[in-house]
C-alpha positions in Angstrom: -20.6 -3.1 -20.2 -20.5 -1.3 -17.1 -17.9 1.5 -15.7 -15.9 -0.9 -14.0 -15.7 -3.6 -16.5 -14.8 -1.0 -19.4 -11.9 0.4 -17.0 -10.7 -3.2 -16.6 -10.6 -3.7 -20.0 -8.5 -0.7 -21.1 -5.8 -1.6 -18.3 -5.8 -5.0 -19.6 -5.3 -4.2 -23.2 -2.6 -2.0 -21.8 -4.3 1.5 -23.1 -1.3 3.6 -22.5 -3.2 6.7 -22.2 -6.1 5.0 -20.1 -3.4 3.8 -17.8 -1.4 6.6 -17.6 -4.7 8.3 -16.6 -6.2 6.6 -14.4 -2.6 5.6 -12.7 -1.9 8.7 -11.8 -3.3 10.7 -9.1 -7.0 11.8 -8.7 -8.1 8.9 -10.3 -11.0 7.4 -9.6 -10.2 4.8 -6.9 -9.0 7.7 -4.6 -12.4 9.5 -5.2 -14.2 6.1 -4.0 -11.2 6.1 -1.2 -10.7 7.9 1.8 -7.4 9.5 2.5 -6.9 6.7 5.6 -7.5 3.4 3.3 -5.8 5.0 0.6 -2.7 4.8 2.6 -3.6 1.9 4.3 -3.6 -0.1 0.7 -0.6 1.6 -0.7 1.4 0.4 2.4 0.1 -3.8 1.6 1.2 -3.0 -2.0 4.6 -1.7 -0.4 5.2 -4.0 1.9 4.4 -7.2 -1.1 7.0 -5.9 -3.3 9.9 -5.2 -0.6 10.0 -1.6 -1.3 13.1 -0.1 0.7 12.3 1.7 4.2 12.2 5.4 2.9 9.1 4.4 0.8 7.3 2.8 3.9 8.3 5.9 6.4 6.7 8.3 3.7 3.4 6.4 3.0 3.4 5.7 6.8 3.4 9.3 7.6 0.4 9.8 5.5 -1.2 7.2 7.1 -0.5 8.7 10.7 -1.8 12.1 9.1 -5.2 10.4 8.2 -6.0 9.1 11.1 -4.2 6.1 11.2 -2.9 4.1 14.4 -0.3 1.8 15.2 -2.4 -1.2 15.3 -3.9 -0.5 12.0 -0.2 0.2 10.5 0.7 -3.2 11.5 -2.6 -5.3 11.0 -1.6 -4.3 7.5 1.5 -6.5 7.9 -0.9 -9.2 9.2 -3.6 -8.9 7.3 -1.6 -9.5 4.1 1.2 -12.3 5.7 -0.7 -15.2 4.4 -0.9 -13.5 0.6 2.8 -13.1 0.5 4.4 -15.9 2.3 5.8 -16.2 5.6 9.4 -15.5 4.8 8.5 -12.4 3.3 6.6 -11.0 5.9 9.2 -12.0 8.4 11.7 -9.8 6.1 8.9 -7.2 5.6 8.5 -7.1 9.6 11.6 -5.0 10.1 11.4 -2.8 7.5 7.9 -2.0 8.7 9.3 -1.8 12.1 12.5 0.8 11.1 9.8 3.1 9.2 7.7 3.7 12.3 10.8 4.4 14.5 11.1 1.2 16.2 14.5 -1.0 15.8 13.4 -4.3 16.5 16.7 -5.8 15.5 18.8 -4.2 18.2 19.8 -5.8 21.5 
């Protein structure tokens, strides 16, 4: 069994302390990482779950700190609208939008 497949395993069987450990951060995945994708895939997993603006604007300012641009911020967005539905990128859209400092709602 190789490195991958026995980490799989142990967050599957719900190891807590294998989860708890590699969960948290330093783990391994931000070794294999760099500081720019990390963000980059923290912000999909935000924007999938709805997570409140607050959440966004923080991991967004990490992403701007690595290097990240405007396009990339919002080919996140696109890049994952197909996964999670239309209606919930429309409602992510916004959201996105208020935690880079653009209103997109106003007149």
């Amino acid at each position: 069994m190789n490195s991958v497949e026995h980490l799989l395993r142990r967050i599957a069987l719900d190891d807590e302390r294998s989860v708890r450990s590699l969960l948290s951060e330093g783990n391994v995945a931000e070794r294999e990482l760099d500081a720019k994708l990390q963000a980059l895939v923290r912000l999909a997993a935000l924007l999938s779950t709805g997570a409140v603006t607050v959440s966004l604007r923080r991991n967004i300012e990490q992403a701007y700190a690595a290097g990240a641009t405007e396009e990339e911020i919002l080919g996140v967005l696109l890049a994952i609208g197909a996964s999670i539905g239309q209606a919930r990128a429309v409602a992510a859209a916004p959201q996105l939008a208020l935690a880079m400092g653009y209103d997109v709602e106003s007149d």
